[in-house]
Backbone as XML, in Angstrom:
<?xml version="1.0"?>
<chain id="A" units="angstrom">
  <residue number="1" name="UNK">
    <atom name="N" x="21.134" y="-6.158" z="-28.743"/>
    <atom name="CA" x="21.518" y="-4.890" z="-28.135"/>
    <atom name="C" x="20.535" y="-4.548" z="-27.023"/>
  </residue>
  <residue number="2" name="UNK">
    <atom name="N" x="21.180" y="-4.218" z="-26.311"/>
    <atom name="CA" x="19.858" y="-3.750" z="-24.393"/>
    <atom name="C" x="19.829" y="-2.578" z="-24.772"/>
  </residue>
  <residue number="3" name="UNK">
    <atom name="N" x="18.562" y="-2.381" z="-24.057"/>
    <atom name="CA" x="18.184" y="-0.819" z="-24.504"/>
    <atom name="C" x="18.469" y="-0.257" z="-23.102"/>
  </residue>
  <residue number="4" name="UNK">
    <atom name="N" x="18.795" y="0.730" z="-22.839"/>
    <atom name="CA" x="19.838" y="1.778" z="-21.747"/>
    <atom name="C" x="18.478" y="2.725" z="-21.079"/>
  </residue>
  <residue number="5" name="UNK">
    <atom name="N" x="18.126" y="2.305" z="-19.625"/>
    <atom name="CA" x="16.922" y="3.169" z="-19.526"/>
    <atom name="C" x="17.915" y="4.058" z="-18.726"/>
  </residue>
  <residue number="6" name="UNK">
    <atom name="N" x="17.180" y="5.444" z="-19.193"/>
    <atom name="CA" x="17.631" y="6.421" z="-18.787"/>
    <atom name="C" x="16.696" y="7.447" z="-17.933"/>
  </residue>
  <residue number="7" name="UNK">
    <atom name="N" x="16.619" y="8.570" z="-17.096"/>
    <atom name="CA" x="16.098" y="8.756" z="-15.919"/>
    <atom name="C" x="14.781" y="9.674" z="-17.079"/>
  </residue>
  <residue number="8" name="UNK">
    <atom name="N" x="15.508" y="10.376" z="-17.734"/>
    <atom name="CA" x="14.768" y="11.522" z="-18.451"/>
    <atom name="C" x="13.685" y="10.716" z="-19.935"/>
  </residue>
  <residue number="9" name="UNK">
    <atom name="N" x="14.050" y="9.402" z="-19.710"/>
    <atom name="CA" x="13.236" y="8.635" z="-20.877"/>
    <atom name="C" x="11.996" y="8.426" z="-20.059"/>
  </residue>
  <residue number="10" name="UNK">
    <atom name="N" x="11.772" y="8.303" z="-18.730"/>
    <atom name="CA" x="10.503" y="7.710" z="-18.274"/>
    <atom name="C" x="9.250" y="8.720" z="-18.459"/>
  </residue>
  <residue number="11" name="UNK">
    <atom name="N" x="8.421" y="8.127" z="-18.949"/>
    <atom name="CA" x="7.165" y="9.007" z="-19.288"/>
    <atom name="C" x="6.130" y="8.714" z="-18.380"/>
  </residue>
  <residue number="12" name="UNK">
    <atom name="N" x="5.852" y="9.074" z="-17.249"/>
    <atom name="CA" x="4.994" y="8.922" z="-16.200"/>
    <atom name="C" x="3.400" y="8.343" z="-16.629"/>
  </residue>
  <residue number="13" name="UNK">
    <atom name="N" x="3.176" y="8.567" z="-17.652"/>
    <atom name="CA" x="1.968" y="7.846" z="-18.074"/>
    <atom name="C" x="2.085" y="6.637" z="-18.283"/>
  </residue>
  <residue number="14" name="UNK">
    <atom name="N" x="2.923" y="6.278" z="-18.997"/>
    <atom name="CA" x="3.541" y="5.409" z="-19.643"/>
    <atom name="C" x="3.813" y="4.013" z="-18.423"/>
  </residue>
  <residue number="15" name="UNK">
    <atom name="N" x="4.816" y="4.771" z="-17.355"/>
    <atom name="CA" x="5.157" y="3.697" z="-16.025"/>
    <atom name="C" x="3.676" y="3.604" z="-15.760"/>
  </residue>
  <residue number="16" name="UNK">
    <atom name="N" x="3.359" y="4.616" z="-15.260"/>
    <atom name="CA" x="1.875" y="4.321" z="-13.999"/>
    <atom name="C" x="0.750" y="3.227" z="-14.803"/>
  </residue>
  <residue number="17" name="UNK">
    <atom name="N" x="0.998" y="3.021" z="-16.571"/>
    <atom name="CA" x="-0.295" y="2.296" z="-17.011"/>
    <atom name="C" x="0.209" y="1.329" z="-16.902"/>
  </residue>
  <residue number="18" name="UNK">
    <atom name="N" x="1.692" y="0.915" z="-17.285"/>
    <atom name="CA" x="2.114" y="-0.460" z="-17.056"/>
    <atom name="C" x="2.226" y="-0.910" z="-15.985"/>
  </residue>
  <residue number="19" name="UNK">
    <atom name="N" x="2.708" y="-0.270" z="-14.604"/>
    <atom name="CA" x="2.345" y="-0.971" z="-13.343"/>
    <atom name="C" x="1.071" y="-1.372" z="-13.046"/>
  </residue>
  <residue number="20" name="UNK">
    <atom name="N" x="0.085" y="-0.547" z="-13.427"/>
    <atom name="CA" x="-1.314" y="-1.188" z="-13.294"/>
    <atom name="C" x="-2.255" y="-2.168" z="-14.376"/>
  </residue>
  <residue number="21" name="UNK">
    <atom name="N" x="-1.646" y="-2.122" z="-15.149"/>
    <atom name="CA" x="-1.448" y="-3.778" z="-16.222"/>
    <atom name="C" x="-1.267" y="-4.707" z="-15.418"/>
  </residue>
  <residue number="22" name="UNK">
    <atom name="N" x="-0.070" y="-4.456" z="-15.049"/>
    <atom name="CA" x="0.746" y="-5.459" z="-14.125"/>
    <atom name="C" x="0.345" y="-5.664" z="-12.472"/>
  </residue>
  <residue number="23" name="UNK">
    <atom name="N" x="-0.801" y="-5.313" z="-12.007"/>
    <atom name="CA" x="-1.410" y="-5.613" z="-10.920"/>
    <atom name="C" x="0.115" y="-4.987" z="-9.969"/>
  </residue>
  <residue number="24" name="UNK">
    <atom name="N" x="0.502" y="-4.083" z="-10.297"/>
    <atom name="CA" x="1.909" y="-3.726" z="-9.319"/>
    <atom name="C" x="1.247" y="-2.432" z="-8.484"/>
  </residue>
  <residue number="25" name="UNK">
    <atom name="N" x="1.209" y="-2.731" z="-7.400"/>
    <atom name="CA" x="0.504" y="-0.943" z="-6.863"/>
    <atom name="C" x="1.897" y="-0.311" z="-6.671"/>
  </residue>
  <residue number="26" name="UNK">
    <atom name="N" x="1.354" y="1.011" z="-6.500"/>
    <atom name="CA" x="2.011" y="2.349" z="-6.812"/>
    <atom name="C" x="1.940" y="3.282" z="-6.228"/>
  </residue>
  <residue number="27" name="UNK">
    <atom name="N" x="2.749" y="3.463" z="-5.000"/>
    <atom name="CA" x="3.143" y="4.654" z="-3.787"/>
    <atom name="C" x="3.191" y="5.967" z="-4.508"/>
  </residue>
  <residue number="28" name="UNK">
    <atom name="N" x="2.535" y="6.858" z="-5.121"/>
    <atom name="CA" x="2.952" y="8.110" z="-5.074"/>
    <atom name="C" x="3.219" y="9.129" z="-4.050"/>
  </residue>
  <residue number="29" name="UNK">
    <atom name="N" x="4.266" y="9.872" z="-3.711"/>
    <atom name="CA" x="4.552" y="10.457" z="-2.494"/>
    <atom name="C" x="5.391" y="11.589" z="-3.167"/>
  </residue>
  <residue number="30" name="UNK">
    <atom name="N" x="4.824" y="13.038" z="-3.335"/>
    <atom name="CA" x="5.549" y="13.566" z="-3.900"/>
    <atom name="C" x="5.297" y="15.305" z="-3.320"/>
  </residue>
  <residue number="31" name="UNK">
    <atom name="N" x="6.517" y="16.377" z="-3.597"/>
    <atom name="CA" x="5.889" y="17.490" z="-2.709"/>
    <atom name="C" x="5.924" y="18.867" z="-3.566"/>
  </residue>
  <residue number="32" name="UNK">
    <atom name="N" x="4.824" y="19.855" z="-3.541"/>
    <atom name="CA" x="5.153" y="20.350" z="-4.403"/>
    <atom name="C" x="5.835" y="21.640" z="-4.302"/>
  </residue>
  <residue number="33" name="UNK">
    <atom name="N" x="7.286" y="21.659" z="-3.613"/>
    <atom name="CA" x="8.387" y="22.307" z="-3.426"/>
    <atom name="C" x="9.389" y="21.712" z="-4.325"/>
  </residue>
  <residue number="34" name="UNK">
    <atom name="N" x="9.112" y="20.453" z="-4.420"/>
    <atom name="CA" x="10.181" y="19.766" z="-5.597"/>
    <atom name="C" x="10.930" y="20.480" z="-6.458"/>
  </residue>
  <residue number="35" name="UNK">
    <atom name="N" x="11.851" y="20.818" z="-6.475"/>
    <atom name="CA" x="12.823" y="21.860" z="-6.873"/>
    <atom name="C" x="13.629" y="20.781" z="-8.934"/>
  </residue>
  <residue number="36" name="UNK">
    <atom name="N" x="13.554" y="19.640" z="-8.243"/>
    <atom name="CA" x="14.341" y="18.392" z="-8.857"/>
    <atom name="C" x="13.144" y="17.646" z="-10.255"/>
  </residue>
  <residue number="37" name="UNK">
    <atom name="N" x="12.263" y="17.266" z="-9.261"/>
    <atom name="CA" x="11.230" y="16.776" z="-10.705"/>
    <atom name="C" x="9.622" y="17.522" z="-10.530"/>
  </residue>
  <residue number="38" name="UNK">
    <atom name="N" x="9.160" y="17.772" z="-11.510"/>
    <atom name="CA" x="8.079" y="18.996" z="-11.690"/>
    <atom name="C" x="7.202" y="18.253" z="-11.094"/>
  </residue>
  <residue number="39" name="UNK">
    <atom name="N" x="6.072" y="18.844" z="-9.694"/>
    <atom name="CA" x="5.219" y="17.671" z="-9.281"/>
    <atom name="C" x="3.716" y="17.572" z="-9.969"/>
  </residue>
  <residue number="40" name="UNK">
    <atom name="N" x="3.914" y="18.043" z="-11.226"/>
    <atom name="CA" x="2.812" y="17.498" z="-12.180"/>
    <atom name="C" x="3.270" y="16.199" z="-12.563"/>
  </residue>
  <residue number="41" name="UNK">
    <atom name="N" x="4.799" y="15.658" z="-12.858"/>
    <atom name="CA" x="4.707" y="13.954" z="-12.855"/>
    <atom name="C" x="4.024" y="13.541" z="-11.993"/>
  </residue>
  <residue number="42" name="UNK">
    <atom name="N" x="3.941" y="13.921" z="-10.983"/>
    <atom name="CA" x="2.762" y="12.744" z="-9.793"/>
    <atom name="C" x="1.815" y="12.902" z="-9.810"/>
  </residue>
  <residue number="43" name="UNK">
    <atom name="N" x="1.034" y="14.140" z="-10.394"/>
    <atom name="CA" x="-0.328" y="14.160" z="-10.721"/>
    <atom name="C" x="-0.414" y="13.615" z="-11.834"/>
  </residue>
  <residue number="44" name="UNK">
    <atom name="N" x="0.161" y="13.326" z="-13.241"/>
    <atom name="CA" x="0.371" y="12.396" z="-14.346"/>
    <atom name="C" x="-0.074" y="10.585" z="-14.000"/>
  </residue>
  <residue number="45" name="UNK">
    <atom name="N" x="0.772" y="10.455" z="-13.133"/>
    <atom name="CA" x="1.122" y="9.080" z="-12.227"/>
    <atom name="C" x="0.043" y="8.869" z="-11.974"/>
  </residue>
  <residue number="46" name="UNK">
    <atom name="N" x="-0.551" y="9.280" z="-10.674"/>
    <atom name="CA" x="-2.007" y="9.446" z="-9.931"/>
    <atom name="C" x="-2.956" y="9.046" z="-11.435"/>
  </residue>
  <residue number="47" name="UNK">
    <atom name="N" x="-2.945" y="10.175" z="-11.995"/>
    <atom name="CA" x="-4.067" y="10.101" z="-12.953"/>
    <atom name="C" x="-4.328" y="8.907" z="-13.992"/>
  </residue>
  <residue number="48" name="UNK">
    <atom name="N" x="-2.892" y="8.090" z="-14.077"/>
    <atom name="CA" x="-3.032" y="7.295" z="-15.037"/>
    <atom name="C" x="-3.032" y="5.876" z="-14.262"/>
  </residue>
  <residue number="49" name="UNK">
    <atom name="N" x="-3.369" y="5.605" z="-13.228"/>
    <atom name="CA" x="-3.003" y="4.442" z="-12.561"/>
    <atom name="C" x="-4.472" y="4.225" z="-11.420"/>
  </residue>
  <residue number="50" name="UNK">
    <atom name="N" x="-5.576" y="4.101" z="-11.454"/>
    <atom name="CA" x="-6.386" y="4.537" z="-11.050"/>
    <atom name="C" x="-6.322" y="4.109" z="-9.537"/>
  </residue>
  <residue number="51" name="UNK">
    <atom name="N" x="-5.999" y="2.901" z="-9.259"/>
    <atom name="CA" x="-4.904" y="2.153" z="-7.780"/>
    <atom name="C" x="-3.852" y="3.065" z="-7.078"/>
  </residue>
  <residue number="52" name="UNK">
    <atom name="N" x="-3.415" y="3.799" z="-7.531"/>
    <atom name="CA" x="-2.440" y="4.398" z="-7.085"/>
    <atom name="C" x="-3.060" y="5.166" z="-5.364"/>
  </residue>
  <residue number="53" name="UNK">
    <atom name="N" x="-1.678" y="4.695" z="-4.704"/>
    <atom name="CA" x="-2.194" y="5.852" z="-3.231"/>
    <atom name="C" x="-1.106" y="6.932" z="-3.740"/>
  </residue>
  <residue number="54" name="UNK">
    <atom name="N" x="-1.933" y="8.371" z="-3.203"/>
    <atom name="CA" x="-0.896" y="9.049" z="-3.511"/>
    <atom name="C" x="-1.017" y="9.918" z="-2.312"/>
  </residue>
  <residue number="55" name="UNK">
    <atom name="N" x="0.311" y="10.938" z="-2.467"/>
    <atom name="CA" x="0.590" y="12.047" z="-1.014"/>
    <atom name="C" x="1.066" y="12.549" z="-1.595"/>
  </residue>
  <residue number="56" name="UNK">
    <atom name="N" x="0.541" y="13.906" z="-1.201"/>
    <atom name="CA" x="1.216" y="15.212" z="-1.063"/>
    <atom name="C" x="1.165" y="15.676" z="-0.461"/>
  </residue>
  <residue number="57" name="UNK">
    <atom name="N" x="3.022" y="16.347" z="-0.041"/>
    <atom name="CA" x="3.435" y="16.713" z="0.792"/>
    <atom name="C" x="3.434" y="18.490" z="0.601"/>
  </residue>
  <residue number="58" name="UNK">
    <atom name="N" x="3.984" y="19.146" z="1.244"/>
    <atom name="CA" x="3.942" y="20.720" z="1.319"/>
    <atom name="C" x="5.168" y="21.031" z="1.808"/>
  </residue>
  <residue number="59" name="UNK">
    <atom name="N" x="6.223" y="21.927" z="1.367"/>
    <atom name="CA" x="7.130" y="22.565" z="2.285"/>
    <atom name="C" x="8.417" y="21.370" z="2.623"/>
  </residue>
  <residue number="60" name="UNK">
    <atom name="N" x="8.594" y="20.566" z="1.554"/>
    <atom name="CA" x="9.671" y="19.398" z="1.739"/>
    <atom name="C" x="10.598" y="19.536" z="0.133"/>
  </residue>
  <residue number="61" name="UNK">
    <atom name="N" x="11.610" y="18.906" z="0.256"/>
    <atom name="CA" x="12.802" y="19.327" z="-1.347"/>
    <atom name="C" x="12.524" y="17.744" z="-1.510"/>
  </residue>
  <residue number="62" name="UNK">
    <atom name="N" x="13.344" y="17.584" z="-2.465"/>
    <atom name="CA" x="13.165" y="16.484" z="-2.989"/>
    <atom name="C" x="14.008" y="15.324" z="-2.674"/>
  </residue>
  <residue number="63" name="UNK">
    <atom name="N" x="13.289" y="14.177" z="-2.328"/>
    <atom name="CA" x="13.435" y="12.372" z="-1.469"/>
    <atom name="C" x="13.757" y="13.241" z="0.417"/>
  </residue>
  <residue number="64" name="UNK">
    <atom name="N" x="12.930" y="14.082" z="0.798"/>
    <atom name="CA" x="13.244" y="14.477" z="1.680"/>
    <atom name="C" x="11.678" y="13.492" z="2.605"/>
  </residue>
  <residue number="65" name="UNK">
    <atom name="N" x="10.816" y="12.701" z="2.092"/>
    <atom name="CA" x="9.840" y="12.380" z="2.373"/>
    <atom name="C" x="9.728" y="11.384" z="3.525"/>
  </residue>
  <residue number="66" name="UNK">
    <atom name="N" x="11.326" y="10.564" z="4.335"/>
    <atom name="CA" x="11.447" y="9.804" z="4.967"/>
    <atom name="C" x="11.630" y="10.827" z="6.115"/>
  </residue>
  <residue number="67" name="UNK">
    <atom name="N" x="12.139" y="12.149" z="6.193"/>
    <atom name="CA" x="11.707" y="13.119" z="7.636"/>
    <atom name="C" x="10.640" y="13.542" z="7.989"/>
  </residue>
  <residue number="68" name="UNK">
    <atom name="N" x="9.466" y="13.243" z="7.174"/>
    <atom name="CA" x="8.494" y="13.430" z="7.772"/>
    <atom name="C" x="7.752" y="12.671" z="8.255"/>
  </residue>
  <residue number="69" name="UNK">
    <atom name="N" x="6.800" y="12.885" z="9.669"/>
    <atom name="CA" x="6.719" y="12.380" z="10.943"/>
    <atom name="C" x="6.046" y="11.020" z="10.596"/>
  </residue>
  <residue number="70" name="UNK">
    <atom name="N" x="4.848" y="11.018" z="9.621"/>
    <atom name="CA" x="4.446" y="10.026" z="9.586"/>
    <atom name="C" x="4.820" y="8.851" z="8.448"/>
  </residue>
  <residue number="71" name="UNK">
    <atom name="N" x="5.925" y="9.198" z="7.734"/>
    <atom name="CA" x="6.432" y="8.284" z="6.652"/>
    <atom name="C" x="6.633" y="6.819" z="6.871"/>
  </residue>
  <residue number="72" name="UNK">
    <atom name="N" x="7.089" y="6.603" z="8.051"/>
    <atom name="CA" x="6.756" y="5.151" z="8.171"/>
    <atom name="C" x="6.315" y="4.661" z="8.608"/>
  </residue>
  <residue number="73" name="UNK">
    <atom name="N" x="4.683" y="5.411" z="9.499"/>
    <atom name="CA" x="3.313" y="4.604" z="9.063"/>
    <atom name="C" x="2.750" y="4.554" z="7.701"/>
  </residue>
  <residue number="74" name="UNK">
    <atom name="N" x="2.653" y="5.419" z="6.927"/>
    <atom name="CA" x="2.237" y="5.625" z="5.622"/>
    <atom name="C" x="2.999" y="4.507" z="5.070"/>
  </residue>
  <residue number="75" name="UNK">
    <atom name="N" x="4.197" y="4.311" z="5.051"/>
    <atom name="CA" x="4.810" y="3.492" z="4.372"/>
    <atom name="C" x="4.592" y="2.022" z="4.204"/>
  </residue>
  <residue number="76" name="UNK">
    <atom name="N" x="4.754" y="1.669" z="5.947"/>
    <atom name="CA" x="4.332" y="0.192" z="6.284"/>
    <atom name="C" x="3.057" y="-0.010" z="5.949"/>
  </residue>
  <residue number="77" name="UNK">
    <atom name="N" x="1.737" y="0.719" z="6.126"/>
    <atom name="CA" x="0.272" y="0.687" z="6.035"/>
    <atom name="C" x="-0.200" y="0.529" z="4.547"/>
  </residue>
  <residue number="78" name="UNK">
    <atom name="N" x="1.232" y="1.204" z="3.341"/>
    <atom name="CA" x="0.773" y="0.750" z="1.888"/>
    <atom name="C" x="1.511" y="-0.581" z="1.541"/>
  </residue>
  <residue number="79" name="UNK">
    <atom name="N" x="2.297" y="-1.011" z="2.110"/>
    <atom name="CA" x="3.036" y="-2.044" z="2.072"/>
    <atom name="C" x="2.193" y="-3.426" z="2.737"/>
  </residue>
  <residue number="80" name="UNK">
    <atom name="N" x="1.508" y="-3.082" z="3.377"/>
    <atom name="CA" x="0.675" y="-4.190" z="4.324"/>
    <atom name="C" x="-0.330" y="-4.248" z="3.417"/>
  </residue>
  <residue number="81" name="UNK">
    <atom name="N" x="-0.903" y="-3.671" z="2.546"/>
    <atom name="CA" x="-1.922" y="-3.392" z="1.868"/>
    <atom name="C" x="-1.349" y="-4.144" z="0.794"/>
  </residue>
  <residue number="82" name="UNK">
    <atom name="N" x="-0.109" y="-3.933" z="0.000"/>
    <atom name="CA" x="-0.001" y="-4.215" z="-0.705"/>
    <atom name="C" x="0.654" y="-5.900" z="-1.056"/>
  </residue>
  <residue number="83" name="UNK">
    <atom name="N" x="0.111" y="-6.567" z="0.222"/>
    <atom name="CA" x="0.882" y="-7.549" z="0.482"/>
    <atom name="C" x="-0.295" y="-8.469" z="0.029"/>
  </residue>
  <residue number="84" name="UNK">
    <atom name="N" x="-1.481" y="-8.070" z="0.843"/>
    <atom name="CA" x="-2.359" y="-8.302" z="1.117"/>
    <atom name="C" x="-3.842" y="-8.889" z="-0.425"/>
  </residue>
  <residue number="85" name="UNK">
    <atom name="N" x="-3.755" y="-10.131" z="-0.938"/>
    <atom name="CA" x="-4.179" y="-10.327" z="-1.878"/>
    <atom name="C" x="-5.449" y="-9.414" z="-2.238"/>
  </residue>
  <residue number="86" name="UNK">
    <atom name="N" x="-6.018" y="-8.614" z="-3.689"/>
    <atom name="CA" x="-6.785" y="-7.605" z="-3.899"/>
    <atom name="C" x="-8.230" y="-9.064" z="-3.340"/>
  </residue>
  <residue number="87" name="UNK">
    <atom name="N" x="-8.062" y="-10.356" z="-4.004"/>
    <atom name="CA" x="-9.611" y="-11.082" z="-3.661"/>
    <atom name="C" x="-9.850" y="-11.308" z="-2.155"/>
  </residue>
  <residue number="88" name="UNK">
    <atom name="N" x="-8.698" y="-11.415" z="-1.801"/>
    <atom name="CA" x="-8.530" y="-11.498" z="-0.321"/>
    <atom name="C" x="-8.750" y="-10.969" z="0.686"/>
  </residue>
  <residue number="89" name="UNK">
    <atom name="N" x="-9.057" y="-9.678" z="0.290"/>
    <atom name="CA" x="-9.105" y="-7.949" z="1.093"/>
    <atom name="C" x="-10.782" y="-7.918" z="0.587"/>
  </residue>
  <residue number="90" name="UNK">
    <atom name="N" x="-11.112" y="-8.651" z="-0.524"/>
    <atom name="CA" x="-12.672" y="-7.974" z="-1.077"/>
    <atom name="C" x="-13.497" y="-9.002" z="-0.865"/>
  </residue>
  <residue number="91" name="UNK">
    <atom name="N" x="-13.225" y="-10.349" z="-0.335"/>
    <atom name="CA" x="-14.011" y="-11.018" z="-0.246"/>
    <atom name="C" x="-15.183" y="-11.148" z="0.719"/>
  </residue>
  <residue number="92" name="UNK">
    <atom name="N" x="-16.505" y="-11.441" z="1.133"/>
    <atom name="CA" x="-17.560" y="-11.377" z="2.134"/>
    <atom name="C" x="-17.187" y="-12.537" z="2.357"/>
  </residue>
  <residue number="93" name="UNK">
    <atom name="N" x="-17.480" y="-12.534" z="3.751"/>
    <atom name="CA" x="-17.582" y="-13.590" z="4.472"/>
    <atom name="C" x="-18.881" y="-14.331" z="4.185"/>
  </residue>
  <residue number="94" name="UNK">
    <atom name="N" x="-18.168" y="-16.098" z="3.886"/>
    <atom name="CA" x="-20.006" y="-17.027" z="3.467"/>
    <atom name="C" x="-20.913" y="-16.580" z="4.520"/>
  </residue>
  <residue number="95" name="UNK">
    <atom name="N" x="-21.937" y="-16.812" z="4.028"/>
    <atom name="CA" x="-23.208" y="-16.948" z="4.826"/>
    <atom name="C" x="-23.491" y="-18.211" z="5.006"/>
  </residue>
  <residue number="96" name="UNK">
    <atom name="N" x="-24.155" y="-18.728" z="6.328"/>
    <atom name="CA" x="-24.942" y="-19.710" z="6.663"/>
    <atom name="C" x="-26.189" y="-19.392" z="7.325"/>
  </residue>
  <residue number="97" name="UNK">
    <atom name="N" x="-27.165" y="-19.831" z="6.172"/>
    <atom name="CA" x="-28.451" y="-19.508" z="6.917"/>
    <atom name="C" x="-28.807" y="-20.790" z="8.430"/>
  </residue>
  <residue number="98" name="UNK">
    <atom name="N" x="-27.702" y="-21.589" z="7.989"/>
    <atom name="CA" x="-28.474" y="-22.738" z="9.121"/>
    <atom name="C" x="-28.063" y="-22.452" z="10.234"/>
  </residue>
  <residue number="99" name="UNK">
    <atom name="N" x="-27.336" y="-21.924" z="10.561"/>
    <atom name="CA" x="-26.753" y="-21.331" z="12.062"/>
    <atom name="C" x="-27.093" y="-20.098" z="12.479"/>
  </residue>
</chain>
């Protein structure tokens, strides 16, 4: 039997620890006019995912986050990031003392 995920089953602690188990980063982008979902889930999210980028917005309803001006720099810039291997991004460059 499949188990039926449903919108009101997700427990924001719950997603945000398993994406970061799972080396999955995690866009939070959320506003707190949100009329639709309470924007303490994204402070939940945020809090439990310590990777997480997050935004908040001011004065926007809800998935209204692609009209604002800078959404798809923000967007592409976590996406490039997130492309971008974590050893790969942290590594120093070798040293050579002989040169």
């Amino acid at each position: 039997m499949s188990t039926l995920c449903v919108p009101w089953a997700v427990v924001p602690k719950n997603e945000a620890d398993r994406l970061e188990r799972k080396d999955v980063p995690l866009f939070v982008i959320h506003f707190t006019t949100d009329e639709t979902v309470d924007f303490e889930h994204s402070r939940i999210f945020r809090d439990a995912n310590s990777e997480a980028e997050f935004w908040r917005l001011e004065n926007y309803n809800h998935v209204e986050a692609y009209t604002h001006h800078d959404y798809e720099k923000r967007l592409n810039n976590f996406l490039e990031e997130a492309e971008t291997p974590k050893a790969a991004s942290s590594a120093e460059e070798p040293t050579n003392p002989g040169q």
